[in-house]
N, C-alpha and C positions, 0 to 999 in steps of 0.2 A: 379487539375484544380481549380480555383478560382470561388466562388458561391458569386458573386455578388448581387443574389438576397437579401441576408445579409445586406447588407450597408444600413442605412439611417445617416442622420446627428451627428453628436456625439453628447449630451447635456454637460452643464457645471456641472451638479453633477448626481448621481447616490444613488438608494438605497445599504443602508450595513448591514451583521448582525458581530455586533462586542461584544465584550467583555467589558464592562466596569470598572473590574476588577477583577481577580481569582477567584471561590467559588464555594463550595462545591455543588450546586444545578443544577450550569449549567445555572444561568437567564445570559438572552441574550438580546439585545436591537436592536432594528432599527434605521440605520442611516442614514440621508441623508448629503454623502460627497461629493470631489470634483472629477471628474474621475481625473484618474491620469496622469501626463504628463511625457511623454518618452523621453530620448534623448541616443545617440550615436544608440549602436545596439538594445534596447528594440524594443517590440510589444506591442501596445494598441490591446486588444483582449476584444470583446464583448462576455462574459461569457455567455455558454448555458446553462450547468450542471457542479454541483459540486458534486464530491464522497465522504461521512463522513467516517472518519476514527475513530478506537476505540484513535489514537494519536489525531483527535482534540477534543474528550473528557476529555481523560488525561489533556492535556497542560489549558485547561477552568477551569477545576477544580487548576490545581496546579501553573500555571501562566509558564511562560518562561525566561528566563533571558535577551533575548537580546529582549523583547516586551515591547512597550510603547502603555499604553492606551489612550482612546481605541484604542483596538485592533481586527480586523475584520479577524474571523475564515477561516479555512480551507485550502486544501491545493493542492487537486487534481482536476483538470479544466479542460473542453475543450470548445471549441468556435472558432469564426471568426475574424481573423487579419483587423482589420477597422483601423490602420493607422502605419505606418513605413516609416522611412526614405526611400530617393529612393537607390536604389539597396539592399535593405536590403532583405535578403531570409529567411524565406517566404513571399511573396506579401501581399498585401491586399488582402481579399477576400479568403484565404488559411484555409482549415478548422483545426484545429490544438489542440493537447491531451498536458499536463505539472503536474507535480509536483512541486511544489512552494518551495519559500525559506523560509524554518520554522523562519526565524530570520527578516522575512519584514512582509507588512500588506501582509493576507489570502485572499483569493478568494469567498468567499461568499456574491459579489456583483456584479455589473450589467456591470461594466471595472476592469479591470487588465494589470498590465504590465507585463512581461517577457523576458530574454532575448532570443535573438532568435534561440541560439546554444542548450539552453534546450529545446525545446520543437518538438513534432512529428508532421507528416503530419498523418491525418486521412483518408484512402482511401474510396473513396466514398463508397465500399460494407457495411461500418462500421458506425454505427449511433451514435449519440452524446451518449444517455443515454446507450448505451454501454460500450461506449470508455471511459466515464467518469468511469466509474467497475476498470481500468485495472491500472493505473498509482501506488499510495503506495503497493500494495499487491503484483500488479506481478511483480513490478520492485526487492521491499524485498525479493519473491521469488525468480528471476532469480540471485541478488549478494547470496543470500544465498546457493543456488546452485556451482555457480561459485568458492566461498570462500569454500567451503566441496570439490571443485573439484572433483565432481560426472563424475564416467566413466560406464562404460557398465559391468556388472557383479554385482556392489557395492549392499549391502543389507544399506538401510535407514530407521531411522526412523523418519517420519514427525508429530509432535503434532497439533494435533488442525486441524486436516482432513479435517472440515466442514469447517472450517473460510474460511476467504478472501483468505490468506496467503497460507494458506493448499493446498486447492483446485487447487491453482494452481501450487502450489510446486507436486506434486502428477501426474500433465501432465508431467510438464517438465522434472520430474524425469524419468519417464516411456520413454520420448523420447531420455533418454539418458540411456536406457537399466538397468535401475537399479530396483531390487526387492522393493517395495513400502510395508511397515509395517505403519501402523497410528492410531491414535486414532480419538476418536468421540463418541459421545452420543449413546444411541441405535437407535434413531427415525433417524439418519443420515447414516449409517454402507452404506444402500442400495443406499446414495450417493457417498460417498466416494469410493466404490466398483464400481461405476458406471463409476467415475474418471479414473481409474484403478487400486486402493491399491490392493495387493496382500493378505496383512493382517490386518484387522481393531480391535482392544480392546476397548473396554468399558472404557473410561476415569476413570469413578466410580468405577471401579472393586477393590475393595481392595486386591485382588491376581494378580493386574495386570504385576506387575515385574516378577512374578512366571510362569504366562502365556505367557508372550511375550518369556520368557529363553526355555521354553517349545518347541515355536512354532519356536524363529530363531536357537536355539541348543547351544554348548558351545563358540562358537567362537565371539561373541560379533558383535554388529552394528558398521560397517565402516563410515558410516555417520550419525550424530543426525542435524535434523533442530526441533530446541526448541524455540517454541512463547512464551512459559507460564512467563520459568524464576522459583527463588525463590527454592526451595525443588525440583520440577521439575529436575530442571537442573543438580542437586548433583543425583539424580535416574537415570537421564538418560547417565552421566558419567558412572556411573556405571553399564550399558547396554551396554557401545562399548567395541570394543576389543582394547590393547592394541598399543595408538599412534591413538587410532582412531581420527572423526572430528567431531566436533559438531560447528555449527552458531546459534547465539544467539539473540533475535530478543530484550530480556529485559536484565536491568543490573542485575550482577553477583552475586551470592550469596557467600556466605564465606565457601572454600571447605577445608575439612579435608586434611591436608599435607599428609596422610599415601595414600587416597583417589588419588592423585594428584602424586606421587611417582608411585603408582600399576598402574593407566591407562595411564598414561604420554598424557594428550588427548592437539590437537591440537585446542585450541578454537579460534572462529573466531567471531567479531561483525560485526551487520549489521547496519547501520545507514545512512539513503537514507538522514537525514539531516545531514550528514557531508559533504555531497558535496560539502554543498551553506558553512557553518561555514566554514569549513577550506578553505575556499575561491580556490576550485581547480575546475578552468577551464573544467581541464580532466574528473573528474569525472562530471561534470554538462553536458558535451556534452555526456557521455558515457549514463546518466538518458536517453537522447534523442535516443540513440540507443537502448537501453532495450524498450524505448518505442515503437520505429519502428517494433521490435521483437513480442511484443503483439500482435502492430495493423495486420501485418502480418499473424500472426496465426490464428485472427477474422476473417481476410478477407479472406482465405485459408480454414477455418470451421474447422479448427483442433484447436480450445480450445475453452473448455466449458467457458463460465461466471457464476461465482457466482447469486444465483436468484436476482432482482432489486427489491426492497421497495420504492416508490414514496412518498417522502418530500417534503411538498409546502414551497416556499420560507417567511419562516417570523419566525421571533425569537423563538415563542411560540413552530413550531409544530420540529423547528432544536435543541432547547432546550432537548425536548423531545425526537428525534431523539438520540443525543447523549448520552444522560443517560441510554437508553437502549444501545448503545454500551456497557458502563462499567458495567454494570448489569448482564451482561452474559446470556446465551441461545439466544442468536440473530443469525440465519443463513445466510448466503447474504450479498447483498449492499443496502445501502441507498443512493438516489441518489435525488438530490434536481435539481428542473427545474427552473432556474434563468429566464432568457427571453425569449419567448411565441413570436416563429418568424413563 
């Protein structure tokens, strides 16, 4: 149902936190631009919350290829449809969750456009600074999922248990009957167990290979879902059994041919920004249906969200926001409050 209370007049520019151009620090700048104008099927969407991703630290730091400066961060949104062509669905006034096109301007301003076939309806049980938690991490979970083709029996193992990704890789896995093995820090075990992993390791363990063989036995892990990437992903080959699957959320490291021969493993990439690049339709509507999937399970009470860290909107403290992304030991979301309705 459309919450009209939303609407007031649209102004002719808006504040932005954009990029002025790549560097190692993460400075960020305030911009006052133009709100953007829409035409065919887009939505003008008055931005409530934005979700920071460990990707829009990466891309700040190391620039993007199809980005012209400045450029205005971020990627995951939710907010109020304030104008659309007529018959265009969703209406005005439609509260509504998106992940953006990594190759256009980012969402870290006060309007954005989108088209309309990407993005979800938020159901009322579900709050902005919620909804904004769920769009890169569970939409990456749920293709990563999907690409392992997890069925009821499968033993997994999920890295990075705590993060965004994990967390809720670790639901979805359990809801499709599958034994959950993960890692995680010590100070985390009592979350991830909480999730429902079955078996949690000490990232740190230097006997962790030894341990994990111990605890799933000889036959190897049927599914790897691997955030880490790099050394990670050559160990954790060599944890499944053979033809097993592993989906990869970083690119590939360079694997021993003998290694690649013995476990014949079916790798799979994840990449929520190939949707918008390879310019497919299908996959930007299907983002829309992963997200429907989320909001659903929020509105239903059956997934936990990652815990929320409040970001006040202005370069300095999103600056800083983001470098603790890539710092590592950060638990949760960081979730920035654009406009104060």
């Amino acid at each position: 149902m459309p919450h009209t209370d939303f609407l007031s007049p649209i102004p002719a520019t808006m504040r932005a936190i954009a990029l002025l151009e790549p560097n190692e620090q993460i400075d960020l700048s305030e911009l006052e631009l133009p709100v953007p104008e829409i035409v065919d099927n887009e939505l003008l969407i008055k931005v409530e919350y934005v979700g920071l991703n460990p990707v829009d630290a990466y891309f700040a730091k190391q620039g993007f290829c199809k980005w012209q400066y400045p450029h205005t961060l971020g990627l995951d949104a939710v907010g109020v449809v304030v104008k659309a062509r007529k018959g265009i669905f969703p209406e005005v006034g439609s509260r509504v969750m998106w992940h953006g096109n990594i190759g256009e301007q980012g969402v870290l301003s006060e309007y954005a456009k989108v088209p309309n076939y990407a993005v979800s309806l938020i159901p009322d049980e579900v709050t902005f600074s919620d909804a904004a938690v769920l769009p890169c991490a569970g939409m990456s979970a749920l293709i990563a999922l999907d690409k392992l083709q997890l069925t009821e029996g499968d033993s997994i193992l999920i890295e990075a248990g705590a993060g965004a990704v994990g967390q809720f890789a670790i639901q979805f896995a359990k809801q499709r009957g599958a034994t959950v093995f993960t890692t995680a820090s010590k100070r985390n075990h009592k979350l991830v167990k909480k999730l429902g992993a079955d078996a949690v390791f000490d990232y740190t363990d230097k006997k962790l290979s030894e341990k994990i063989k111990k605890e799933l036995g000889p036959q190897g892990f049927d599914a790897v879902l691997d955030s880490i990437g790099g050394e990670t992903t050559v160990r954790n080959v060599e944890l499944m059994r053979f033809c097993g699957r592993i989906a990869c959320l970083n690119p590939l490291p360079k694997f021993e041919q003998e290694l690649m021969f013995r476990r014949a493993p079916n790798i799979g990439i994840v990449s929520l920004g190939g949707a918008w690049l390879a310019n497919s339709l299908c996959a930007q509507q299907r983002m829309s249906f992963m997200g429907n999937l989320l909001l659903e399970n929020m509105a239903q009470g059956t997934l936990m969200i990652p815990a929320i860290t409040a970001v006040k909107f202005d370069a300095k403290s999103i600056s800083n926001a983001l470098n603790m992304q890539v710092n590592g030991g950060f638990t949760g979301k960081q979730i920035v409050q654009i406009n104060h309705t």
